[in-house]
C-alpha positions as CSV (number, residue, x, y, z in Angstrom):
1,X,-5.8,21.1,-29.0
2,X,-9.6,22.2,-28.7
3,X,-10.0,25.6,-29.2
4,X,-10.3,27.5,-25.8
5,X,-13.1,29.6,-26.8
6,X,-15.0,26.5,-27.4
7,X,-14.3,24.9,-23.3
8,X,-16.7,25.2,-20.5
9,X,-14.9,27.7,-17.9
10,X,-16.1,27.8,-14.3
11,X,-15.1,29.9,-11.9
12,X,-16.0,28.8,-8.4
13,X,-16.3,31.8,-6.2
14,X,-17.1,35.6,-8.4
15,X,-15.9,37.3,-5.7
16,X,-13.0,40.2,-5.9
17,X,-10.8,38.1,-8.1
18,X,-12.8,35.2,-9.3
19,X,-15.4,38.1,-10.5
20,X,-12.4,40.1,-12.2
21,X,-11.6,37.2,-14.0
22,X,-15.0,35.7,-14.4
23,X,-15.9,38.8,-16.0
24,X,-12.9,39.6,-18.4
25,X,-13.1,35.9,-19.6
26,X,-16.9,36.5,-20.6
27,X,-15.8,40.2,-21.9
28,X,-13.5,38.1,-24.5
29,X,-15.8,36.1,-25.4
30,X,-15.2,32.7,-23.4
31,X,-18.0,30.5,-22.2
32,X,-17.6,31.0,-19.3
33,X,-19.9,30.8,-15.6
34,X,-19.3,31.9,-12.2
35,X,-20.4,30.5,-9.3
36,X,-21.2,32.1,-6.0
37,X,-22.9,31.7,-2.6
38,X,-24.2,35.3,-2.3
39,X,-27.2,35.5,-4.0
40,X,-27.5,39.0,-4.4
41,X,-24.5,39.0,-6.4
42,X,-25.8,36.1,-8.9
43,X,-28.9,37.7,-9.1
44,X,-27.3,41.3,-9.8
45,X,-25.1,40.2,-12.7
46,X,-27.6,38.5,-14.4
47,X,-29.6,41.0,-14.7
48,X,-27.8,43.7,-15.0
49,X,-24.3,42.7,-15.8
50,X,-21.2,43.1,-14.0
51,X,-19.5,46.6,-13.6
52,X,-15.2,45.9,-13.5
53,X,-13.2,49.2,-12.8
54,X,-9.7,49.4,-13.0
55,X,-7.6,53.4,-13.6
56,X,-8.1,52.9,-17.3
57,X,-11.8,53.2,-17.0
58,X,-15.1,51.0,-16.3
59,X,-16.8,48.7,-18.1
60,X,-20.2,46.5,-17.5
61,X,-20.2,43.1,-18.9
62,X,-22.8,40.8,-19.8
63,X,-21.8,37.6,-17.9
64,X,-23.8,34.4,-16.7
65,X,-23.4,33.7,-12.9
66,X,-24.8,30.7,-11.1
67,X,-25.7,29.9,-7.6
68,X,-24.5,27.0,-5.6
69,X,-27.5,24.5,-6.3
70,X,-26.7,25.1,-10.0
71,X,-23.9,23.9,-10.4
72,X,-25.4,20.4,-11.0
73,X,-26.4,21.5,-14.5
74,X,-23.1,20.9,-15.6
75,X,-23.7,17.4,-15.3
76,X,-25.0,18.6,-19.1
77,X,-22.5,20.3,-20.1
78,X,-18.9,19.2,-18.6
79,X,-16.3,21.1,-17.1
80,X,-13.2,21.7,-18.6
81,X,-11.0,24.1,-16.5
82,X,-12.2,25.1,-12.9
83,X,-10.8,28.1,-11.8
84,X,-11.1,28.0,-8.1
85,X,-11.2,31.2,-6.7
86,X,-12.7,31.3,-3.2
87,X,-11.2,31.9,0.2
88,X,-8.6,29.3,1.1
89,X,-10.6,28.0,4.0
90,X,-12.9,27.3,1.3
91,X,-11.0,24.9,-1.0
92,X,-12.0,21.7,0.1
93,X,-15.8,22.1,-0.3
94,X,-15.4,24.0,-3.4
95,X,-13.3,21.7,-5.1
96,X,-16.0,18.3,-4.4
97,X,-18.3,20.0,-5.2
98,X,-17.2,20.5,-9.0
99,X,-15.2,17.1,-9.0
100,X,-18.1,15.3,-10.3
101,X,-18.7,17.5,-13.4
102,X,-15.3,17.8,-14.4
103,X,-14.7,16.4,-18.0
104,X,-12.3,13.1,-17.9
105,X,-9.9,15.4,-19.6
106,X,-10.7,18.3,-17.4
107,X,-8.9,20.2,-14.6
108,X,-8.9,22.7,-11.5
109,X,-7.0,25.8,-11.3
110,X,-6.1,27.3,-8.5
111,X,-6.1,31.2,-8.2
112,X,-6.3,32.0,-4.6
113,X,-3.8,33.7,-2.1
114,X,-1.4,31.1,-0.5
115,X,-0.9,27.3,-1.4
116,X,-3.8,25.1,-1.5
117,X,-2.8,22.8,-4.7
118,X,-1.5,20.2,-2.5
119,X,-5.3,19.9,-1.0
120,X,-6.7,20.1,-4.4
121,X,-4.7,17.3,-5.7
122,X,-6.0,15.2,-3.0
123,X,-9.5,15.3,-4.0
124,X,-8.9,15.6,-7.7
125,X,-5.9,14.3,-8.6
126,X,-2.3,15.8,-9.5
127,X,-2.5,14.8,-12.8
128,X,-5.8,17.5,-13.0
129,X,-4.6,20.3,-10.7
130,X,-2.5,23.1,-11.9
131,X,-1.6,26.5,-9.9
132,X,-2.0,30.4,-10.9
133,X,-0.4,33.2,-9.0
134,X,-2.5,36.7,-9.9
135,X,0.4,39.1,-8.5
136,X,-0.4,42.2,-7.2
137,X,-3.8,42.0,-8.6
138,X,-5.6,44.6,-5.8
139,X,-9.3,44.1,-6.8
140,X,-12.1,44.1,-4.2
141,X,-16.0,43.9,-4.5
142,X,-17.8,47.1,-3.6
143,X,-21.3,45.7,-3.9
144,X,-23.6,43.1,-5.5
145,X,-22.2,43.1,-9.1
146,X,-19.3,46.1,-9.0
147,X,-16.1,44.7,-8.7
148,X,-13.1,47.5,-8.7
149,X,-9.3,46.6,-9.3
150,X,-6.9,49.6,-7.6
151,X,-3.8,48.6,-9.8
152,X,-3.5,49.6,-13.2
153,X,-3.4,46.1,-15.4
154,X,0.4,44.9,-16.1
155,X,0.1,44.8,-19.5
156,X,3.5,44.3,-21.3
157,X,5.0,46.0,-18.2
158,X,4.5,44.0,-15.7
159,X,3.2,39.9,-15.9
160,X,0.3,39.6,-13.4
161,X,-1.1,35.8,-14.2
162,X,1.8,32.9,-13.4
163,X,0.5,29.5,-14.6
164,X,2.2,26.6,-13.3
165,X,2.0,22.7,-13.0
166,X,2.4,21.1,-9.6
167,X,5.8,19.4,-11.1
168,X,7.4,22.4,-12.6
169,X,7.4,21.1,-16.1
170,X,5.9,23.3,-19.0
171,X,2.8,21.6,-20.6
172,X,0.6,21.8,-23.9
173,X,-2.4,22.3,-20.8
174,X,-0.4,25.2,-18.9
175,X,0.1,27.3,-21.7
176,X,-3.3,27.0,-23.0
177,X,-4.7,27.9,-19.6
178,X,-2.0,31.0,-19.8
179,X,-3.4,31.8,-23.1
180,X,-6.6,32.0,-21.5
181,X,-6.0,34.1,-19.0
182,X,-4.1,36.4,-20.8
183,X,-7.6,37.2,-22.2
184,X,-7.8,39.2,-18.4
185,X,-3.9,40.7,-18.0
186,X,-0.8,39.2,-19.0
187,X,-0.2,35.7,-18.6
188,X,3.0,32.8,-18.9
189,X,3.4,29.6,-18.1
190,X,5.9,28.9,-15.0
191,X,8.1,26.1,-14.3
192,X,8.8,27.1,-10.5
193,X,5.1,27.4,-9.2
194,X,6.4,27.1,-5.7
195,X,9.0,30.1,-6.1
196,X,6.2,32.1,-7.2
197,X,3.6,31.2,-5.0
198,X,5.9,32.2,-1.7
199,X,7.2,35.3,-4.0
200,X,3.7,36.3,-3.4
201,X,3.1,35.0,0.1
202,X,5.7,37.3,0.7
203,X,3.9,39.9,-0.6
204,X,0.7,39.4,0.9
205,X,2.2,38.6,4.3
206,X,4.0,42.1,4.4
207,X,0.3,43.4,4.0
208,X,-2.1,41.5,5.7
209,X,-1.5,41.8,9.2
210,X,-0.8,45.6,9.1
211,X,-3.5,46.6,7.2
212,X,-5.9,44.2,9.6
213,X,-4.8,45.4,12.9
214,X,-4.6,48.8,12.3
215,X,-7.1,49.6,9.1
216,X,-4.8,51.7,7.3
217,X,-4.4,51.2,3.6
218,X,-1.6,50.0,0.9
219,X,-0.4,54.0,0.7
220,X,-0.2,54.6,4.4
221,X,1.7,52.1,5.5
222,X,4.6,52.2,2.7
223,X,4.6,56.1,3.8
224,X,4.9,55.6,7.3
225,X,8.5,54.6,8.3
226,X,7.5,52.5,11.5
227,X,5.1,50.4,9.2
228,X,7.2,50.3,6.4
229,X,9.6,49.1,8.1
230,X,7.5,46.5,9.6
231,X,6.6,45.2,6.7
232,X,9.9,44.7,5.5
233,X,10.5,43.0,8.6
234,X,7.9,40.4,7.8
235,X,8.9,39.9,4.1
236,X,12.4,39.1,5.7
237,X,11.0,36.2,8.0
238,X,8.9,35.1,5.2
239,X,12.1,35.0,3.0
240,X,13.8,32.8,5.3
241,X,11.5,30.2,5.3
242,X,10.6,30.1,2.0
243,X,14.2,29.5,1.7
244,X,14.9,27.0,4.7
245,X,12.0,24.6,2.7
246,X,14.3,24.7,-0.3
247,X,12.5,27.1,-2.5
248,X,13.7,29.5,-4.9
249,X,11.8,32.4,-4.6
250,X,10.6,34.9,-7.9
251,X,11.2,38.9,-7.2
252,X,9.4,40.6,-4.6
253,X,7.7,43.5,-6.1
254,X,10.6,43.3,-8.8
255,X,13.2,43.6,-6.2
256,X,15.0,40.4,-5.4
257,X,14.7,38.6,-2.3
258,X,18.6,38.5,-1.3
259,X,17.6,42.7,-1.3
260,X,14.6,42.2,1.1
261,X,16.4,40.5,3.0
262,X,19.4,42.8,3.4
263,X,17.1,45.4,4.5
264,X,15.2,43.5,7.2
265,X,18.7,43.1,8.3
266,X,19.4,47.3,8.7
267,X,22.0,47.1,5.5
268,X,21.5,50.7,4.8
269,X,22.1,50.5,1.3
270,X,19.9,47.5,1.1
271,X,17.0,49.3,3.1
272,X,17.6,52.7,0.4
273,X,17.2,50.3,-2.7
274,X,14.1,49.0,-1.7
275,X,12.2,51.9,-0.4
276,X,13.2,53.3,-3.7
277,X,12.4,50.4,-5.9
278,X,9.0,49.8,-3.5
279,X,7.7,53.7,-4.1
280,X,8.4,53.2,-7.7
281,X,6.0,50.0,-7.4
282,X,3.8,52.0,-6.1
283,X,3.2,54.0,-9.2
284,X,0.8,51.4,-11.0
285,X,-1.4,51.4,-8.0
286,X,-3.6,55.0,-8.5
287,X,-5.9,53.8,-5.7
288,X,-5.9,53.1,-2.0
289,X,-6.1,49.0,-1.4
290,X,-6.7,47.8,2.1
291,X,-6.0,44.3,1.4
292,X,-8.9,41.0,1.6
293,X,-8.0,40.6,5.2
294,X,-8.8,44.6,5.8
295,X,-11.9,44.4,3.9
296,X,-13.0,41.3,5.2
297,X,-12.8,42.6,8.7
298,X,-15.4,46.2,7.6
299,X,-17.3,43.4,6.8
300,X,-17.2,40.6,9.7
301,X,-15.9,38.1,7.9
302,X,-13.5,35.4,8.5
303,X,-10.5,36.1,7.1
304,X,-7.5,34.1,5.5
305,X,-5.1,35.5,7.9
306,X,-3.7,31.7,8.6
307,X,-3.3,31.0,5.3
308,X,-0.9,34.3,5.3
309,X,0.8,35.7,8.0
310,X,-0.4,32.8,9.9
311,X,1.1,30.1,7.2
312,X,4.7,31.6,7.4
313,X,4.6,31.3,11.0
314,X,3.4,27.6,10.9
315,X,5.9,26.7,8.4
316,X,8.6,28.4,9.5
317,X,8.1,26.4,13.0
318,X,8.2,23.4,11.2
319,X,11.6,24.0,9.7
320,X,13.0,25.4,12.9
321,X,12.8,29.3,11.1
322,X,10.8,31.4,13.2
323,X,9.1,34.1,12.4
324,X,7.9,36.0,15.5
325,X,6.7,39.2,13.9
326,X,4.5,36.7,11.6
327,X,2.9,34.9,14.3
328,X,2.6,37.7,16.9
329,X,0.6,40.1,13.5
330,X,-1.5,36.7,13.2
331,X,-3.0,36.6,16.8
332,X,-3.4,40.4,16.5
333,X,-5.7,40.2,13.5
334,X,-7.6,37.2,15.1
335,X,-8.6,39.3,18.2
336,X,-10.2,41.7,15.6
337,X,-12.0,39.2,14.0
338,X,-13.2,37.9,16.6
339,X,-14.2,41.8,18.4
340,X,-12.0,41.6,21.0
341,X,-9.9,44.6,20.4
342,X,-10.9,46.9,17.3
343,X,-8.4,48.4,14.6
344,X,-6.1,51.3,15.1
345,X,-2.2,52.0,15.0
346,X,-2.1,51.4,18.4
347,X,-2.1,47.8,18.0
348,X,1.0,48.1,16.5
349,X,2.6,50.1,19.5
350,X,4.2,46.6,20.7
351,X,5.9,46.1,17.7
352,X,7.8,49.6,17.6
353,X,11.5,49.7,20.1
């Protein structure tokens, strides 16, 4: 196998975790390149670097970044692995735009919140899209070039990267992409991609629509008992459709999902374990984190609320699972986004007996 330090990387969208990883990769020594719409951004890491912060300190990084026109250089210099990294609504664009200077062997990784392999296989190919789950990764951008991570990395504690192929088999191509990655935090090759990806669906769908509607961050609501108890609310619909489409699901926040789902139910001992085993969790993450939906809302963005919240309520009407709290968190955050309402507690009042 060619060694990996001698493929051309691309990551397609530096933002809060394409940047992260962009800018670990080049840290380590890949050759790698990361391409971005906002030009500010391009323009600030090229010339100055890019700053990545994490609780075990800071670091600036020489790294090359490319705007969107660029990318047709590559038709010089072939891609081998395209990490794709933008919002989900953004998949389909990103992904033909670097079909063409992919390398015959070459293929597209997918390292975004929620499941969008199945789109990428149908521009590229199954046989050249694979899927990566960064769990519990918190990192956000705080300005052109300055990209902070609130978690403190897994290391040999915790495995944050999840590399799998679309069939669930391990490959020689998986676990060189893991190896790669590992480069960044730790890293292993997966044979139940779909298990993980709702594992952190789950995850992200306890989150997302709190933080949105109301503005709070990752601390708050776990402290609060209303919200807390929300959110483990939503991680037992999500549960339950994840399940009713046949998949196995990975731990939740190292708790397992029979547990989440006995406390969504009011199992008291259920409801004790988690709460315990969720402050405990808590621990690695030293700062506040108000989530990409929370920061794309400060900053008028669309966000990928349908591709969370929103995606467990779609699916779980397709199977015949509903998942009320879901949906109703879903149109919530899409009346902020679109300034209908602004963010506050208050929006939650409707969800409290």
């Amino acid at each position: 196998m060619t060694d990996a330090k001698s493929l051309r990387l691309v990551v397609m969208g530096a933002g809060a975790v394409g940047g992260y990883v962009g800018g670990q990769l080049a840290r380590a020594g890949y050759r790698v390149a990361l391409v971005d719409a906002w030009a500010e951004h391009v323009d600030h890491i090229n010339a100055h670097g890019l700053r990545l912060t994490d609780p075990l300190g800071s670091v600036v990084v020489p790294a090359k970044a490319m705007h969107l026109h660029e990318v047709q250089s590559f038709i010089r210099d072939p891609v081998d692995i395209a990490f794709v990294c933008t919002k989900s609504y953004d998949t389909a664009w990103t992904t033909q735009m670097i079909k063409p200077y992919l390398r015959d062997s070459g293929c597209v990784v997918s390292v975004q919140n929620s499941l969008n392999e199945h789109e990428i296989a149908a521009i590229v190919g199954a046989e050249r899209t694979l899927g990566c789950i960064a769990s519990t990764i918190s990192v956000s951008v705080t300005g052109p070039g300055v990209i902070e991570r609130a978690r403190t990395p897994g290391g040999e504690s915790y495995t944050v990267f999840r590399v799998g192929e679309m069939h669930g088999r391990e490959t020689p191509r998986a676990q060189q992409v893991a190896g790669i990655l590992a480069a960044v935090d730790s890293s292993k090759v997966t044979s139940n991609l779909w298990g993980e990806r709702w594992a952190k669906l789950v995850t992200n769908s306890m989150h997302h629509g709190i933080l949105g509607a109301t503005g709070i961050h990752d601390h708050q609501l776990m402290q609060d008992p209303q919200t807390r108890s929300l959110a483990i609310r939503c991680a037992g619909e999500a549960i339950r459709v994840a399940q009713a489409l046949g998949h196995e699901l990975e731990p939740i926040l190292r708790m397992p999902p029979a547990l989440w789902c006995g406390a969504a139910d009011g199992d008291a001992k259920s409801l004790r374990d988690i709460e315990s085993g969720w402050f405990k969790w808590m621990e690695r993450s030293k700062e506040p984190h108000y989530g990409s939906v929370g920061h794309d809302l400060v900053k008028g963005r669309r966000t990928e609320i349908d591709y969370t919240c929103g995606y467990v309520a779609a699916m779980g009407e397709q199977v015949g699972q509903p998942a009320p709290t879901q949906a109703r968190l879903t149109a919530l955050v899409k009346q902020v986004e679109r300034g209908e309402i602004g963010r506050g507690m208050q929006n939650l009042n409707g969800f409290f007996a």
